[in-house]
C-alpha positions as CSV (number, residue, x, y, z in Angstrom):
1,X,0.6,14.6,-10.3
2,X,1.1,15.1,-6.5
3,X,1.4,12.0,-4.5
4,X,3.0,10.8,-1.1
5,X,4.6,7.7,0.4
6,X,5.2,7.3,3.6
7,X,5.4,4.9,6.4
8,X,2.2,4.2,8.4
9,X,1.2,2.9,11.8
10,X,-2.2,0.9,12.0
11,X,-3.8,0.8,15.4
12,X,-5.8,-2.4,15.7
13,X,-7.8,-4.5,18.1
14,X,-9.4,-7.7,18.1
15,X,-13.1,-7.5,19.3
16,X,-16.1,-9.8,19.4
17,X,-17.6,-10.0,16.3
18,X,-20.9,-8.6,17.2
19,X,-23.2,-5.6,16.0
20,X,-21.9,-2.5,17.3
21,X,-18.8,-3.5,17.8
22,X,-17.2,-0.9,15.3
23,X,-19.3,1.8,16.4
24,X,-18.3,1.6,19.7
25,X,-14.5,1.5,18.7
26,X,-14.7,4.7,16.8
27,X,-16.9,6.5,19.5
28,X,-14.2,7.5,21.4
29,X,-12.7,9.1,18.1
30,X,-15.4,10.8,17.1
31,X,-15.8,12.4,20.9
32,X,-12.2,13.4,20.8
33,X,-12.4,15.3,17.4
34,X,-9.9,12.8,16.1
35,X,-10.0,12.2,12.2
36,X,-9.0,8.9,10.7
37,X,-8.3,8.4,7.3
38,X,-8.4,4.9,6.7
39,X,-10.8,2.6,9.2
40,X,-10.8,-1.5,8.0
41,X,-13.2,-3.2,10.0
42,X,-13.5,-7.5,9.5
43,X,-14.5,-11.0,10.5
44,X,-11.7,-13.2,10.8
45,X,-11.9,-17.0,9.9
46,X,-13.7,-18.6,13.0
47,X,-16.4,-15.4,12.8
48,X,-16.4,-15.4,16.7
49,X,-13.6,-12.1,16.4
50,X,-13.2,-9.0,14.3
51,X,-10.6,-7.3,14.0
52,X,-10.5,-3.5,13.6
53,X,-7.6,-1.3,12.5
54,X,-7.5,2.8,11.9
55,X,-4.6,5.9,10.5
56,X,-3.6,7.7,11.4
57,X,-3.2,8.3,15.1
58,X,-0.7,10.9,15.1
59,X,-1.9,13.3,18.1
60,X,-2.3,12.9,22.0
61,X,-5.7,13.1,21.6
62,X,-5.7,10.6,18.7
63,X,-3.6,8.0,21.2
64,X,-5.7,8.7,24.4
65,X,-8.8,7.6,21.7
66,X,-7.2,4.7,20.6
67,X,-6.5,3.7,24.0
68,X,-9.7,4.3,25.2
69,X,-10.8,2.1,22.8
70,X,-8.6,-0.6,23.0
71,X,-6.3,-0.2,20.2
72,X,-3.0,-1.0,20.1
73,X,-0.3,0.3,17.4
74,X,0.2,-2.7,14.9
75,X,2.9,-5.0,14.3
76,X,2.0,-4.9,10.9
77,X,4.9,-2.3,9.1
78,X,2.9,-0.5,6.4
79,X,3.4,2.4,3.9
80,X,0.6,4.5,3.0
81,X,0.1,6.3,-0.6
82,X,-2.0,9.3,-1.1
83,X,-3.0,11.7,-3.9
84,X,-3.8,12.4,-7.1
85,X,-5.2,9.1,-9.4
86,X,-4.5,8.0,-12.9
87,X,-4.6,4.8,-15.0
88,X,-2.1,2.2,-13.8
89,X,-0.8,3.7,-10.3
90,X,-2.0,0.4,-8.8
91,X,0.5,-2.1,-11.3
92,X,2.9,0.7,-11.1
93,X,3.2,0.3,-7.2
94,X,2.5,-3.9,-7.4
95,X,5.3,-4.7,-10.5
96,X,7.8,-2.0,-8.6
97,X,7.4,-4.2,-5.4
98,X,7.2,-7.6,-7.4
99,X,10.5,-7.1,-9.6
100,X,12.2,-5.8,-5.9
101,X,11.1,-8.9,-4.6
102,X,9.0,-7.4,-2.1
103,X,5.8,-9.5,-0.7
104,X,2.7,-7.8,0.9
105,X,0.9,-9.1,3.4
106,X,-2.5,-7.0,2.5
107,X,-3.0,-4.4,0.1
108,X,-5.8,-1.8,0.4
109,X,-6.3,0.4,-2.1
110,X,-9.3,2.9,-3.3
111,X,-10.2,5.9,-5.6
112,X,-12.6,8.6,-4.6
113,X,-13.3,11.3,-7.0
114,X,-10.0,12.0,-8.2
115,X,-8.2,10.6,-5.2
116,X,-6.2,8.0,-4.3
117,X,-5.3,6.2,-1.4
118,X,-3.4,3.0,-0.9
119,X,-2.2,0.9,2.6
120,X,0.5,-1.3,2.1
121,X,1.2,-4.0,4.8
122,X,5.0,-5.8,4.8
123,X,6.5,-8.6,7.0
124,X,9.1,-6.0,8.7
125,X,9.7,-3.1,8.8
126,X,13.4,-3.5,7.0
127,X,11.0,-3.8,3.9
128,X,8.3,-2.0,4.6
129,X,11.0,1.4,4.3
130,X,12.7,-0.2,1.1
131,X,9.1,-0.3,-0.2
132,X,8.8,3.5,0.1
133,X,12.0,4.2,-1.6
134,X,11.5,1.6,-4.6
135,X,7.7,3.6,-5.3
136,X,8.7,6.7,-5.1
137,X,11.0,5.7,-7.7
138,X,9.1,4.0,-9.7
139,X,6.4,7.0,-10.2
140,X,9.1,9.2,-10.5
141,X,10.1,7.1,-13.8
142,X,6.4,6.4,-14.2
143,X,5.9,10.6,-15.2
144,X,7.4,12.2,-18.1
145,X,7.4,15.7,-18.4
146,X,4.1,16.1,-20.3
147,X,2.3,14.8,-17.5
148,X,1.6,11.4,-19.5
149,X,2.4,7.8,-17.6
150,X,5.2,5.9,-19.5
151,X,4.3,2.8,-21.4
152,X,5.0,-0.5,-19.1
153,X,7.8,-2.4,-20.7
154,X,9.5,-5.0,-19.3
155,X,12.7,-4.4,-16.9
156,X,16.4,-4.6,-19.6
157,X,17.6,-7.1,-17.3
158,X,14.2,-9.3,-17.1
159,X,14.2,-9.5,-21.3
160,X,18.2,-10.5,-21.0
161,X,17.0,-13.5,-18.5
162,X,14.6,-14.5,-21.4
163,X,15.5,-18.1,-23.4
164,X,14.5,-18.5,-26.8
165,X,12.4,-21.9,-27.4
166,X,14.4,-24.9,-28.4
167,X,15.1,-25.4,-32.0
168,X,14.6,-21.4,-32.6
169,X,17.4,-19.6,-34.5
170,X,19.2,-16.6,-33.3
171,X,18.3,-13.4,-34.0
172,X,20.8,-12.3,-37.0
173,X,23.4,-9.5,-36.3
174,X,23.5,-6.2,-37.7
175,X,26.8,-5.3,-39.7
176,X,28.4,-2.0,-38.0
177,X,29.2,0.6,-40.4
């Protein structure tokens, strides 16, 4: 299973929340030959404004687009994951960042055909390039070498942490031989 994490920039802007509004922020894009991977396009609260937000923009023509456009590069740190799917990449990625301690601001995540793709918004940056080393981690221990996902089971140090109910006997010890 092939898949990548890396760090992302989001360009975003803030628009009037009217038809056409994400058609004309990609039109500069799409006349610049630019390719976007990941477009989010949405109301926010008050309905008045949208708020649209594209990766990547890695190129010059990709950044005179963007500008064109009225995009700026987010303050939003994010990581991006991309490849192949299977069962369980999702709560792989979400219990390796809950049991760091890690909290997301937005998770957006989809499958397509065989693919995956997931953008992963932090509160700084500081986290957002922890976040990259804890998943790649945790589906490097998620494969074994058949190919197969390991069974979830709960962190060593998460069972110790565990109390047994009031009034419960301890579990008998085992005589060493």
């Amino acid at each position: 299973m092939s898949v990548t994490v890396k760090r992302a920039d989001l360009w975003r802007v803030e628009t009037t929340n009217r038809p056409g509004a994400l058609a004309a922020t990609l039109a500069p894009f799409a006349d610049s030959g630019a390719n976007l991977d990941i477009v989010m396009g949405y109301a926010q609260a008050d309905k008045t404004f949208a708020a649209i937000e594209v990766f990547p923009v890695r190129s010059e023509k990709g950044r005179r687009a963007a500008r064109t456009a009225g995009l700026k590069r987010s303050d939003f740190p994010c990581v991006v994951i991309s490849g192949d799917d299977r069962p369980g990449l999702g709560h792989t990625v979400a219990a390796a960042l809950a049991e760091a301690g890690i909290n997301l601001n937005f998770c957006v995540a989809q499958t397509l055909g065989k693919q995956y793709t997931g953008l992963f918004s932090f509160e700084a940056a500081s986290e957002a390039d922890l976040a990259v080393r804890i998943i790649r981690r945790a589906l490097a221990r998620a494969k074994k070498p058949n190919g197969k996902k390991s069974p979830s089971r709960p962190a060593s140090n998460a069972r110790a942490g565990r109390k047994r109910p009031v009034g419960s006997p301890a579990a008998p010890r085992r005589k060493r031989r």
